[in-house]
DONU-665242 format. One line per field, with one value per atom (N, C-alpha, C, O, CB): atom name; x, y, z. Coordinates in nm, 2 decimals. Glycine has a CB too. Example, Ala and Ser with C-alpha at 12.3 -4.5 7.8 and 13.67 -1.06 7.14 Angstrom:
<nupas>
at	[N, CA, C, O, CB, N, CA, C, O, CB]
east	[1.32, 1.23, 1.32, 1.42, 1.13, 1.28, 1.37, 1.29, 1.34, 1.41]
north	[-0.57, -0.45, -0.33, -0.33, -0.45, -0.22, -0.11, 0.00, 0.11, -0.06]
up	[0.78, 0.78, 0.78, 0.85, 0.90, 0.71, 0.71, 0.79, 0.80, 0.57]
</nupas>
This chain:
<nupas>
at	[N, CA, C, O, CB, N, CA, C, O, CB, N, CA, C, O, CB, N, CA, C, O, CB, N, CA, C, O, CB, N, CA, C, O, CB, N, CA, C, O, CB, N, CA, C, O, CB, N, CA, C, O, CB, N, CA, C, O, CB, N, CA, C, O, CB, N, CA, C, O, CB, N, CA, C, O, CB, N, CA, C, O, CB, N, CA, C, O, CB, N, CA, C, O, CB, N, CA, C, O, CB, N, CA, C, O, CB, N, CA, C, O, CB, N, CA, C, O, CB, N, CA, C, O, CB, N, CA, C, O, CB, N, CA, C, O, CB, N, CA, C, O, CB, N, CA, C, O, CB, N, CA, C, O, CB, N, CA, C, O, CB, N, CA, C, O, CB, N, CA, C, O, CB, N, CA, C, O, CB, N, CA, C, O, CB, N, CA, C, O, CB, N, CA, C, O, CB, N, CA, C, O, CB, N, CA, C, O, CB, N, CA, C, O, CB, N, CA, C, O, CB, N, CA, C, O, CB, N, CA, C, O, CB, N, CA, C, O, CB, N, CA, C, O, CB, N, CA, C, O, CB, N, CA, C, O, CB, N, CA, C, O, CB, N, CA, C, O, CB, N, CA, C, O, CB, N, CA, C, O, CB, N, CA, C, O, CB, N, CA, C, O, CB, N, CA, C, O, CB, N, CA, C, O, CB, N, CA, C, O, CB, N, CA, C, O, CB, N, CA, C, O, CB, N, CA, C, O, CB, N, CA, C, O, CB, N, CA, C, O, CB, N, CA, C, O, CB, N, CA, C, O, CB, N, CA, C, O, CB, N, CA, C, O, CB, N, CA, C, O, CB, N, CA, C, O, CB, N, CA, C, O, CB, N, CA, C, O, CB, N, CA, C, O, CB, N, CA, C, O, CB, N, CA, C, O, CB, N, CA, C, O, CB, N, CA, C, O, CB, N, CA, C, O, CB, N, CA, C, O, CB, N, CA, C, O, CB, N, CA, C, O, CB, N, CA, C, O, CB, N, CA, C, O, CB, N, CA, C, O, CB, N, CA, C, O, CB, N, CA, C, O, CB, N, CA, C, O, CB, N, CA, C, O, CB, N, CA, C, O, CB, N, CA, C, O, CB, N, CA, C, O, CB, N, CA, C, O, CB, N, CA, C, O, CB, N, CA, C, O, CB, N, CA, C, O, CB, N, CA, C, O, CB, N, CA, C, O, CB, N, CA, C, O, CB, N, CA, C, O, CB, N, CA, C, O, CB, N, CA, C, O, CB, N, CA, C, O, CB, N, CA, C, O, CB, N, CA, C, O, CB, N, CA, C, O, CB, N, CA, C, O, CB, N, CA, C, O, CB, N, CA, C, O, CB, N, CA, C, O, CB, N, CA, C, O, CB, N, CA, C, O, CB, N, CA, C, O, CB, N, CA, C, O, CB, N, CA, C, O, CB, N, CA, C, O, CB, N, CA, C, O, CB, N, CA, C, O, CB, N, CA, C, O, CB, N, CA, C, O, CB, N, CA, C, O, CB, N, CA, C, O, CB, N, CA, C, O, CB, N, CA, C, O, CB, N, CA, C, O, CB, N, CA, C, O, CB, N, CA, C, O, CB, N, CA, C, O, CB, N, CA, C, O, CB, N, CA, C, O, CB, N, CA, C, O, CB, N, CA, C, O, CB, N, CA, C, O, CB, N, CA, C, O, CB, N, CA, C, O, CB, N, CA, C, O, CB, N, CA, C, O, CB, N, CA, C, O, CB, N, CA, C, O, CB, N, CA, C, O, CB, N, CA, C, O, CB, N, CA, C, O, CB, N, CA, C, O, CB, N, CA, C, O, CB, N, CA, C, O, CB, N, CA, C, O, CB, N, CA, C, O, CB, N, CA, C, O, CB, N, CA, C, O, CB, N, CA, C, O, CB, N, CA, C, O, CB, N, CA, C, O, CB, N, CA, C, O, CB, N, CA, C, O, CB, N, CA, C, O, CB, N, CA, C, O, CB, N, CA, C, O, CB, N, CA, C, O, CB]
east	[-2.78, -2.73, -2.62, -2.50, -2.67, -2.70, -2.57, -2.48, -2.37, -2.63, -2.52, -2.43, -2.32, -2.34, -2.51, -2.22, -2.08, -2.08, -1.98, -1.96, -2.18, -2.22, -2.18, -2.21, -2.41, -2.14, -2.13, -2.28, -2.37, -1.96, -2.25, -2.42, -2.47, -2.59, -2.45, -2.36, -2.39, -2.43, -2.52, -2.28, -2.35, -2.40, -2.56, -2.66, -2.32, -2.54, -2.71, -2.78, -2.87, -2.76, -2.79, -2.88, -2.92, -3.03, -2.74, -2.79, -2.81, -2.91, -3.02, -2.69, -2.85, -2.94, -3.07, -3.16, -2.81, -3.10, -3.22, -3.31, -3.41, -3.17, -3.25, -3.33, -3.38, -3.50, -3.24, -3.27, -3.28, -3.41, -3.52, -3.15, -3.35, -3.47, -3.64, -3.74, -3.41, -3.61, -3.76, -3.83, -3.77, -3.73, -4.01, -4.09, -4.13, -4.13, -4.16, -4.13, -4.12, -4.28, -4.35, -4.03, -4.33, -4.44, -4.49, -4.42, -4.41, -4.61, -4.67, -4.70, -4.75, -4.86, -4.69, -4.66, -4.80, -4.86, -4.52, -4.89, -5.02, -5.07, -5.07, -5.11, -5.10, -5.19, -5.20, -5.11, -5.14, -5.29, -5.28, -5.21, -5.20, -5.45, -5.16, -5.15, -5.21, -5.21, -5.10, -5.27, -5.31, -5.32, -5.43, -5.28, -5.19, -5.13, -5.15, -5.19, -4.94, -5.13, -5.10, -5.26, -5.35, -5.06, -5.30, -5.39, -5.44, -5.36, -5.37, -5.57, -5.60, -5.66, -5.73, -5.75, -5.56, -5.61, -5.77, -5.85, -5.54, -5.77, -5.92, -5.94, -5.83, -6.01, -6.03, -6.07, -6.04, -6.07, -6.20, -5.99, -5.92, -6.02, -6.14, -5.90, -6.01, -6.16, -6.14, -6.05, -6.17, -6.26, -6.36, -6.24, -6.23, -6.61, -6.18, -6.08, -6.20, -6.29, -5.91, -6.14, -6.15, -6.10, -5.99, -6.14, -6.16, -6.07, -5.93, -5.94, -6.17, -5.81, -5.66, -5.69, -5.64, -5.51, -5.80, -5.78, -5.85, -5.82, -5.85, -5.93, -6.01, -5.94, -6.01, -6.15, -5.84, -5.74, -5.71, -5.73, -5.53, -5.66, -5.57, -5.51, -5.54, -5.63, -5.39, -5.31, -5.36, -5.28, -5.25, -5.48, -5.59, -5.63, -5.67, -5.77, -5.62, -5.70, -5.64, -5.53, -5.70, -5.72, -5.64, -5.59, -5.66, -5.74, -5.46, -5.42, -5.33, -5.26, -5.34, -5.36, -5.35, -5.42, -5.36, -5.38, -5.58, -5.62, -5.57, -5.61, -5.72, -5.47, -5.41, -5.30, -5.26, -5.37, -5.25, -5.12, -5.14, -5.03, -5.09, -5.25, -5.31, -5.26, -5.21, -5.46, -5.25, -5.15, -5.28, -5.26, -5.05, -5.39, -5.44, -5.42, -5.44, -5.52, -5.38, -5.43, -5.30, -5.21, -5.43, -5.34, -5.21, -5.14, -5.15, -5.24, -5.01, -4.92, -4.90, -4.83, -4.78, -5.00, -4.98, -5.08, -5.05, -4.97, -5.18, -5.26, -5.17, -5.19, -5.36, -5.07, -5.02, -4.95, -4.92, -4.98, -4.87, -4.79, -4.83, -4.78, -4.71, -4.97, -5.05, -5.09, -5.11, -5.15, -5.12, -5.17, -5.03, -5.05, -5.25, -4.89, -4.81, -4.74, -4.67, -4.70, -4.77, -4.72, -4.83, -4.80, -4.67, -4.97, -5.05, -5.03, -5.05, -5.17, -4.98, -4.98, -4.88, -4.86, -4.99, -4.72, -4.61, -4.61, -4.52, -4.52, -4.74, -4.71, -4.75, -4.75, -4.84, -4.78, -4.82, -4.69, -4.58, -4.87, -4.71, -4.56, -4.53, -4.47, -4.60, -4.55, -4.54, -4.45, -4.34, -4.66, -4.44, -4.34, -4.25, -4.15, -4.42, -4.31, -4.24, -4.13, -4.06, -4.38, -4.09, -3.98, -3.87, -3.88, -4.03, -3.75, -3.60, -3.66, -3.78, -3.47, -3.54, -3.54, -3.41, -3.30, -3.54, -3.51, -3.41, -3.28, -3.18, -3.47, -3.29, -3.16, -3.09, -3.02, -3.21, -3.12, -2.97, -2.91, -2.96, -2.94, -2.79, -2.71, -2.70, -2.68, -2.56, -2.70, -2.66, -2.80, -2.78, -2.56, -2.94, -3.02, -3.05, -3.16, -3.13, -2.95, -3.03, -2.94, -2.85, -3.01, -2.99, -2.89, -2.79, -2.80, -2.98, -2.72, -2.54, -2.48, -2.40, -2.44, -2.54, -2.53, -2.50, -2.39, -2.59, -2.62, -2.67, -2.52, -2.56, -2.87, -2.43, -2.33, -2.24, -2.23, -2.24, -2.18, -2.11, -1.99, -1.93, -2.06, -1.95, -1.79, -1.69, -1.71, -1.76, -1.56, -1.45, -1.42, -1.44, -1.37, -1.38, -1.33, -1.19, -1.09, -1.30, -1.19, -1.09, -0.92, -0.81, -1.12, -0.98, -0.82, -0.82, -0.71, -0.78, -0.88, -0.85, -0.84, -0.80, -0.88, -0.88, -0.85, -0.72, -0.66, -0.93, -0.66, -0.52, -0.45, -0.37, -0.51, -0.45, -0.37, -0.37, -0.34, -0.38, -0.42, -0.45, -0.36, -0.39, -0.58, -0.28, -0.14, -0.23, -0.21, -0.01, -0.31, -0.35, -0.46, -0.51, -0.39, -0.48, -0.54, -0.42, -0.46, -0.66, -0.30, -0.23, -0.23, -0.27, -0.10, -0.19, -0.20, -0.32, -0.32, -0.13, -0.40, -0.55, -0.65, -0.69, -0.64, -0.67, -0.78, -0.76, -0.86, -0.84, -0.66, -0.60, -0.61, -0.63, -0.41, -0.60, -0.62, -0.49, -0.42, -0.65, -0.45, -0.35, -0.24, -0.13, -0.46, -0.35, -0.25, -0.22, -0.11, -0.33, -0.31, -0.25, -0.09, -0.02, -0.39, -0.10, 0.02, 0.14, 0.25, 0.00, 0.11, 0.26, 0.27, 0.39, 0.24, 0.19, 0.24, 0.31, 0.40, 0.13, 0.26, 0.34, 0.46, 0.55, 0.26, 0.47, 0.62, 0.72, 0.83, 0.62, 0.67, 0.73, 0.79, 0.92, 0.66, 0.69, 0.74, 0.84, 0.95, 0.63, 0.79, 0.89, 1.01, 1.11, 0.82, 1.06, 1.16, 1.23, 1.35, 1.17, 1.17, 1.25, 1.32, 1.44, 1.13, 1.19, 1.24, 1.34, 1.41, 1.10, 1.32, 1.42, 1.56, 1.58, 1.38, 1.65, 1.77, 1.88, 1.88, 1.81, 1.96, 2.04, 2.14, 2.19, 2.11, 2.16, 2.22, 2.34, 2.36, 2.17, 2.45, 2.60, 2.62, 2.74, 2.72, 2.55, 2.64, 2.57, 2.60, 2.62, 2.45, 2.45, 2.30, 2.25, 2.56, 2.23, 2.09, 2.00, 2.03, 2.06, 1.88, 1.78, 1.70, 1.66, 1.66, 1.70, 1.60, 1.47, 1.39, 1.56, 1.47, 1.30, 1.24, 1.18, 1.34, 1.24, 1.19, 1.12, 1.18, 1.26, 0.94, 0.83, 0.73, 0.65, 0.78, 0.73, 0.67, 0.68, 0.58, 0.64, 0.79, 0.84, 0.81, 0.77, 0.72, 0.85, 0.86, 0.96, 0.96, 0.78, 1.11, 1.21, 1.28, 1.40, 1.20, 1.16, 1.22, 1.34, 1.41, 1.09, 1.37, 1.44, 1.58, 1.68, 1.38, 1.58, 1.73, 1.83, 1.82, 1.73, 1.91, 2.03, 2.06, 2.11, 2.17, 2.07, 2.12, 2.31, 2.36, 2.03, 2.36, 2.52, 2.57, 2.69, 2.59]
north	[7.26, 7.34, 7.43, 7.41, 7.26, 7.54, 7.63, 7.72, 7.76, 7.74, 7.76, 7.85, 7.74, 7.62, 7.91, 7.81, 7.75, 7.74, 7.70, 7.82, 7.77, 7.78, 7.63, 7.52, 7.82, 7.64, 7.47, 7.41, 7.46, 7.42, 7.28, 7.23, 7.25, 7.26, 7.08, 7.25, 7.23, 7.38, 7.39, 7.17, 7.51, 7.67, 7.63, 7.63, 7.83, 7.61, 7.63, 7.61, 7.69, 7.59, 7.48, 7.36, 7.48, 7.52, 7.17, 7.52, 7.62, 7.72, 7.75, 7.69, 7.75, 7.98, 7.90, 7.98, 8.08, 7.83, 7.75, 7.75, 7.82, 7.59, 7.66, 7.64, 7.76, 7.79, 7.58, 7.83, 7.99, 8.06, 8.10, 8.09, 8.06, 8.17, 8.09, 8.14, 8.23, 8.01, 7.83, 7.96, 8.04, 7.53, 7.94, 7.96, 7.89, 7.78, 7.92, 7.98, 7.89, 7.89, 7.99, 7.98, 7.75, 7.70, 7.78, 7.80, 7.59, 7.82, 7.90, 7.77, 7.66, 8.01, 7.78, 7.64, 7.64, 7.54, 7.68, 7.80, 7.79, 7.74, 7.62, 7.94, 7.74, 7.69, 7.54, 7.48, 7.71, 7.50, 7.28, 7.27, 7.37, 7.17, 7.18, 7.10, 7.03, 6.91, 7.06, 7.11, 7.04, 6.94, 6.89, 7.05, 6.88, 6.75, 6.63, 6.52, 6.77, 6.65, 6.56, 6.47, 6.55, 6.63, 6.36, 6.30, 6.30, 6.28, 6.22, 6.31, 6.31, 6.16, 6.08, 6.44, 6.19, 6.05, 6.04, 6.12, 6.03, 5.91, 5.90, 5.83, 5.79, 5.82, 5.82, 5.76, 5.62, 5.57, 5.80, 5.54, 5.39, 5.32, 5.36, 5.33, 5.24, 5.13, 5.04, 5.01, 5.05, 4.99, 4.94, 4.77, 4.70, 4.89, 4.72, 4.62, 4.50, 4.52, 4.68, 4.38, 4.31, 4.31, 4.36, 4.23, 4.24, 4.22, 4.13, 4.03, 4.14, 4.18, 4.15, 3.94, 3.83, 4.28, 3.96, 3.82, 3.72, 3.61, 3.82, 3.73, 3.66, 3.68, 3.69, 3.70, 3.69, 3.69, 3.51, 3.44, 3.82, 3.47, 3.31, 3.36, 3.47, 3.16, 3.27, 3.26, 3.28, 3.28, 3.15, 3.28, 3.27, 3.42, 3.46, 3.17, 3.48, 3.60, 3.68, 3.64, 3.67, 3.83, 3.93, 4.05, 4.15, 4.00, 4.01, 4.13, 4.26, 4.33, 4.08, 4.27, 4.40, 4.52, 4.63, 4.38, 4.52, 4.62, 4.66, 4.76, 4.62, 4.60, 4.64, 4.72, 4.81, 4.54, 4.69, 4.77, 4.88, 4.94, 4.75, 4.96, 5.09, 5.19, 5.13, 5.12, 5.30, 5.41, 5.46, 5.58, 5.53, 5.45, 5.49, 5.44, 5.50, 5.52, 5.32, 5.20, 5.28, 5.34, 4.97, 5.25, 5.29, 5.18, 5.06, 5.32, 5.28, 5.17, 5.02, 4.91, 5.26, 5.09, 4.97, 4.85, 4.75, 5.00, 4.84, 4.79, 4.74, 4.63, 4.88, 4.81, 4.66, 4.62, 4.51, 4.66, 4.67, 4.55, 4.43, 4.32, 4.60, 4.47, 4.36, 4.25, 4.13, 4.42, 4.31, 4.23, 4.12, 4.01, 4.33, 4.17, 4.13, 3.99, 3.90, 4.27, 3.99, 3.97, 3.83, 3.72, 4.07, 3.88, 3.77, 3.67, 3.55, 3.82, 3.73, 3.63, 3.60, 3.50, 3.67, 3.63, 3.55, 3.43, 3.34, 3.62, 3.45, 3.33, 3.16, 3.06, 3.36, 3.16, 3.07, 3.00, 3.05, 3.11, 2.89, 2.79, 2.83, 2.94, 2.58, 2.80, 2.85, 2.96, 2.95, 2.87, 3.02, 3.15, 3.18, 3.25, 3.28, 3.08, 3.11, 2.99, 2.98, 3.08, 2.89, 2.80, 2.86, 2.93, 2.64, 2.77, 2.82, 2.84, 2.83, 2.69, 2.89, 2.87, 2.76, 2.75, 3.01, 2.66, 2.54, 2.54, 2.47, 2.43, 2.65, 2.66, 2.80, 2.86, 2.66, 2.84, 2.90, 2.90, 2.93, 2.97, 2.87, 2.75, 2.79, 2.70, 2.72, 2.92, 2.94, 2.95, 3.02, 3.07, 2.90, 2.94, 2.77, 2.72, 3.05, 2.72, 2.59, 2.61, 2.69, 2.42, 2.49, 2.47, 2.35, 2.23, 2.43, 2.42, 2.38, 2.31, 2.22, 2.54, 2.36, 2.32, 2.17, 2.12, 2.37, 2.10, 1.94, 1.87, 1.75, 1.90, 1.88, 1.79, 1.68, 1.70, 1.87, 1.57, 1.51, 1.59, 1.66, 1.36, 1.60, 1.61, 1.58, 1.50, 1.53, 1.63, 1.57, 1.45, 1.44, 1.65, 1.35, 1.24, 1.28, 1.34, 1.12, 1.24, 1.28, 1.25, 1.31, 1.19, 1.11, 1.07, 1.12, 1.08, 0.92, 1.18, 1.32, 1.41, 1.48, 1.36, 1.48, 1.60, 1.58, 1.68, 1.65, 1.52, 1.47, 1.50, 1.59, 1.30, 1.45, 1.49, 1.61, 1.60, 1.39, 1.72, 1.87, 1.97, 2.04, 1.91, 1.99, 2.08, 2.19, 2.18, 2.17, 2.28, 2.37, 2.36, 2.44, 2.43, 2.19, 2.17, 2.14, 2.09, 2.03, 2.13, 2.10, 2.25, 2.26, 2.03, 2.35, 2.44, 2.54, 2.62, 2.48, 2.50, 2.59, 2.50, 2.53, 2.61, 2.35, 2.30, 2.22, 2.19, 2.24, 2.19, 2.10, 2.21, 2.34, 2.05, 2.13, 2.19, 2.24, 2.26, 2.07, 2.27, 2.32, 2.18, 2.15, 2.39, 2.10, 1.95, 1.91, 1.88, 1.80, 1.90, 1.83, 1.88, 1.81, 1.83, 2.04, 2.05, 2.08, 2.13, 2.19, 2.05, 2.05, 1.89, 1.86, 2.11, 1.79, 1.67, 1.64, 1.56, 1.58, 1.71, 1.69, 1.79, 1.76, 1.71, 1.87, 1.92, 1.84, 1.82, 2.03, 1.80, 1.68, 1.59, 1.57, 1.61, 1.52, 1.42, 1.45, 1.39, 1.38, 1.53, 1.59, 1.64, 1.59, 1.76, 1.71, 1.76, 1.65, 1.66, 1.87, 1.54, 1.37, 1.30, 1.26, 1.26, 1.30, 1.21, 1.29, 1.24, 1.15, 1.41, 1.44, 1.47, 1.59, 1.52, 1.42, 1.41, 1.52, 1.56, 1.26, 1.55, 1.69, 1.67, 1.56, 1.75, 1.82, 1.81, 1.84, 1.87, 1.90, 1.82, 1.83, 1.96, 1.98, 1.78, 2.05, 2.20, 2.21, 2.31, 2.37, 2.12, 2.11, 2.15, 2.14, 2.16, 2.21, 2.28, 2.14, 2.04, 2.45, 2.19, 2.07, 2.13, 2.24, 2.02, 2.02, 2.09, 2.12, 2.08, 1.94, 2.22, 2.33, 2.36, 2.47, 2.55, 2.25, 2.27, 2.16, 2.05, 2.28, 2.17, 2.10, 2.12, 2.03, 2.11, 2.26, 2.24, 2.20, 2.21, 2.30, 2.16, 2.07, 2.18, 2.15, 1.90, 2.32, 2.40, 2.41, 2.52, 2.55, 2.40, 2.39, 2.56, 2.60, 2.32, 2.65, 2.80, 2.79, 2.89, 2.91, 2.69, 2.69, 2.63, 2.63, 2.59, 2.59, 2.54, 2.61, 2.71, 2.47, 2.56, 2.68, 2.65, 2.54, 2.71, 2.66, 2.59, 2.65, 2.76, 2.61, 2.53, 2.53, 2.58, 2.59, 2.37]
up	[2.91, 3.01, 2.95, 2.92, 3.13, 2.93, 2.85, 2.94, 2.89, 2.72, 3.09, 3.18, 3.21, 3.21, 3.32, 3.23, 3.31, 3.45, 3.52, 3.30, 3.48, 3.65, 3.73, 3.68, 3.67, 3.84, 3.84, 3.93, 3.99, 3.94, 3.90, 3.92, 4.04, 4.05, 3.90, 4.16, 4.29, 4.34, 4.42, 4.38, 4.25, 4.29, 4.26, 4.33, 4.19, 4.12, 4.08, 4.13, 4.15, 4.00, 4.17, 4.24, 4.38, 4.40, 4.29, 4.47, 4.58, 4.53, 4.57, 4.62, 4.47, 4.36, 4.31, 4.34, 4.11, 4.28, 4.26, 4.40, 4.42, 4.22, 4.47, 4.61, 4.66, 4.68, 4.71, 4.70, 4.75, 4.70, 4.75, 4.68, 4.54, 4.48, 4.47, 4.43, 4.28, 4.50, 4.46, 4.57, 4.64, 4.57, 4.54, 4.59, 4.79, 4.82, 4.48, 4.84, 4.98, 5.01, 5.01, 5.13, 5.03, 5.09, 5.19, 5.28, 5.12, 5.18, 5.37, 5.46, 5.42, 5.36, 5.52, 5.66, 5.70, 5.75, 5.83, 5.67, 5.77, 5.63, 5.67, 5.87, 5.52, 5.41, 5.45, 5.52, 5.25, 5.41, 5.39, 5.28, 5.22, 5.34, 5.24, 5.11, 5.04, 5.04, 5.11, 4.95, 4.85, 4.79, 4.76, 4.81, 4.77, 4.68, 4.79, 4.74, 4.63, 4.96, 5.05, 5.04, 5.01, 5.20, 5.05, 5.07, 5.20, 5.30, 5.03, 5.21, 5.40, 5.41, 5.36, 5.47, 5.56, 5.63, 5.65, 5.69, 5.80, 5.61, 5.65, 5.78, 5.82, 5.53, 5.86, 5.96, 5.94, 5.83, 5.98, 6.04, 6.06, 5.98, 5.99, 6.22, 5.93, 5.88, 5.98, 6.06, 5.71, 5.95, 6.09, 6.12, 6.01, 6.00, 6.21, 6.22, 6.31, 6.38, 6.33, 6.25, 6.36, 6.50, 6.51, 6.33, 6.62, 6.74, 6.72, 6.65, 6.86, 6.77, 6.74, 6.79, 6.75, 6.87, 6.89, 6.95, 6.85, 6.88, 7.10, 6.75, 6.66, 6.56, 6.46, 6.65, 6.54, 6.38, 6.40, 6.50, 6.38, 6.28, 6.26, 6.19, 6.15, 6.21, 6.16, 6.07, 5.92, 5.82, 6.09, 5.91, 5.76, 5.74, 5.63, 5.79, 5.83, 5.83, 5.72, 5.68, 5.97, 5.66, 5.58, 5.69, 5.74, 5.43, 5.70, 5.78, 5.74, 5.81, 5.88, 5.59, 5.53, 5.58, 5.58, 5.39, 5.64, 5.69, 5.79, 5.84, 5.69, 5.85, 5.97, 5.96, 6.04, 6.04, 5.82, 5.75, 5.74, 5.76, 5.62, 5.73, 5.62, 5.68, 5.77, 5.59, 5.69, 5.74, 5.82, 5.79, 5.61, 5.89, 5.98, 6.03, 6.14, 5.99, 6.07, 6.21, 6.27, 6.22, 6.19, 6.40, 6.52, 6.51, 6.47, 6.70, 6.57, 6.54, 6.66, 6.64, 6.52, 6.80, 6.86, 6.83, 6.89, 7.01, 6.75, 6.67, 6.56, 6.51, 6.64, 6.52, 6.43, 6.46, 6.41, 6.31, 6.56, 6.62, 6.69, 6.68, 6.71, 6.78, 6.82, 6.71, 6.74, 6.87, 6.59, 6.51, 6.43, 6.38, 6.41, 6.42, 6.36, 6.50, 6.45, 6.30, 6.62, 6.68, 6.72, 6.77, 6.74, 6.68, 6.64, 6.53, 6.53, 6.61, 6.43, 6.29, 6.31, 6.23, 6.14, 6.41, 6.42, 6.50, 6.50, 6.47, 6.59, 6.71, 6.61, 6.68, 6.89, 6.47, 6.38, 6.39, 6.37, 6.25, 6.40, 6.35, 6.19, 6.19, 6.34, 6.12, 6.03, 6.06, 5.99, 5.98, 6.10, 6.10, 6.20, 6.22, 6.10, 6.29, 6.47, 6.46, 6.56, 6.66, 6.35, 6.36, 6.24, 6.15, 6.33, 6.30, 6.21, 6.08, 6.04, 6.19, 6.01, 5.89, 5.88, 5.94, 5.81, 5.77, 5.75, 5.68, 5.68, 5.68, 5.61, 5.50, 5.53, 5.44, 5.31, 5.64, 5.72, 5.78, 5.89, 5.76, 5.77, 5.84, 5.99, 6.07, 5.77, 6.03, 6.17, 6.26, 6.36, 6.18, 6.22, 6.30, 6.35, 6.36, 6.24, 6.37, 6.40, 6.56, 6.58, 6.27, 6.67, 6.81, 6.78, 6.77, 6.95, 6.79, 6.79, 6.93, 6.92, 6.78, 7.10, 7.17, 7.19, 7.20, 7.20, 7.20, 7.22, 7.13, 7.11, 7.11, 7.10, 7.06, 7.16, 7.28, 6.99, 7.09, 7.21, 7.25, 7.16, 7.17, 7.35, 7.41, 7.33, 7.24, 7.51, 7.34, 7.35, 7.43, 7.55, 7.39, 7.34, 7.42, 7.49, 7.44, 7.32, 7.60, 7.69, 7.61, 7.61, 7.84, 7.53, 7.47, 7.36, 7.32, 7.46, 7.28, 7.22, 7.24, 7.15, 7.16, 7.37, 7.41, 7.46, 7.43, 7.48, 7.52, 7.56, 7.43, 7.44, 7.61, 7.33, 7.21, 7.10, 6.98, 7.14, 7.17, 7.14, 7.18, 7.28, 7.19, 7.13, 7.20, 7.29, 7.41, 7.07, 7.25, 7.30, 7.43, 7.50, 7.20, 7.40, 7.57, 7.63, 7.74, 7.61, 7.63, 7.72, 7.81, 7.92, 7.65, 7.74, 7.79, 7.83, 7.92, 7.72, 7.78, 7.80, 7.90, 8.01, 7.62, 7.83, 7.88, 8.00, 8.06, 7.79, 8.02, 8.14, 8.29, 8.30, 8.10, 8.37, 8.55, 8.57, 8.47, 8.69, 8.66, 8.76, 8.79, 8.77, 8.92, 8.86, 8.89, 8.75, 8.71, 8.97, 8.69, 8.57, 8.44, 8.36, 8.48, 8.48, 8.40, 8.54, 8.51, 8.28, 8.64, 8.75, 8.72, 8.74, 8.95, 8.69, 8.69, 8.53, 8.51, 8.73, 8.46, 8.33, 8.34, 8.27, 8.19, 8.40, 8.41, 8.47, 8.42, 8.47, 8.60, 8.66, 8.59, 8.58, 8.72, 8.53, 8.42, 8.32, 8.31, 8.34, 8.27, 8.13, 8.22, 8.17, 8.01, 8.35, 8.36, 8.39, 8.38, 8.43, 8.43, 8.46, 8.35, 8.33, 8.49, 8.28, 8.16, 8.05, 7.97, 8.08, 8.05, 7.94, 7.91, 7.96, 7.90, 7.86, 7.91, 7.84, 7.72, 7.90, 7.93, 7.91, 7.81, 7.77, 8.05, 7.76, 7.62, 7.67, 7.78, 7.49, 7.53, 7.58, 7.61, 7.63, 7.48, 7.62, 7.68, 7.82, 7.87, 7.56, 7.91, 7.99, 8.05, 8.17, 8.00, 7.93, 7.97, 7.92, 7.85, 7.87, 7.98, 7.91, 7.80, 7.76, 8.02, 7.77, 7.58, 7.61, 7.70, 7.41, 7.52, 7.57, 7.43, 7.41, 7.66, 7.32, 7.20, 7.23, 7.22, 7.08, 7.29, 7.29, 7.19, 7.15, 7.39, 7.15, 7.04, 6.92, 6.85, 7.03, 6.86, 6.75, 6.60, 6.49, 6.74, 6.67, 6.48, 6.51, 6.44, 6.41, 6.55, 6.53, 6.57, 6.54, 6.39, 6.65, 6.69, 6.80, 6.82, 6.77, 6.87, 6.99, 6.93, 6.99, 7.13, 6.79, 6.72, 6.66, 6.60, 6.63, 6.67, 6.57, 6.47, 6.50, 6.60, 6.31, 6.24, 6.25, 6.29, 6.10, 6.21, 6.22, 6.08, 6.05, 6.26]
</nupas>
């Protein structure tokens, strides 16, 4: 490349000046479609069958979808895959045991009813006993944000 021209003008002055195709001629180079070859009926395929002629760039396309949708309904293809971990059902597991869910800070607040946290407030505002300047202690969650250091 001996001009200083930069690649992207050229590449343009190139395109520009390129020969423009006549749209009414055929092309030459393009290969013509030939007429579909002769298929079996989609309903007489098995899982055995060669369903490459269904592939071939004449068949319509609702003909191969019929046909792909034939060779999927095979077990063989229509179950999980075993070694990816998220396509299996996750559902079917046991519960929370209630007396571990009881010891989950975030079911106290989230997973519990209506009665159940007016009765533990009850409780806690009973049992917990008031500090010397007169207020009741409000550090339940135990990271230590409601303290002062001295």
């Amino acid at each position: 490349m001996s001009s200083k021209e930069p690649f992207v003008s050229r590449w343009s002055r190139l395109k520009r000046d390129g020969a423009k195709p006549d749209p009414a001629a055929p092309a030459k180079d393009l290969p013509q479609r030939s007429a579909a070859p002769a298929l079996p009926p989609v309903e007489s395929l098995t899982p055995d069958s060669d369903f490459a002629a269904f592939m071939a760039g004449g068949v319509q396309d609702s003909l191969k979808r019929a046909a792909l949708k034939k060779l999927f309904t095979d077990p063989h293809f229509n179950g999980p895959d075993l070694f990816e971990p998220f396509s299996g059902d996750w559902t079917g597991g046991e519960a929370i045991p209630q007396e571990m869910l009881a010891t989950l800070n975030q079911a106290r607040t989230v997973l519990r009813s209506g009665e159940e946290k007016k009765e533990e407030a009850q409780a806690g505002t009973r049992s917990q006993p008031e500090s010397p300047a007169g207020e009741a202690q409000s550090d339940t969650a135990g990271d230590g944000a409601g303290k002062q250091d001295a």
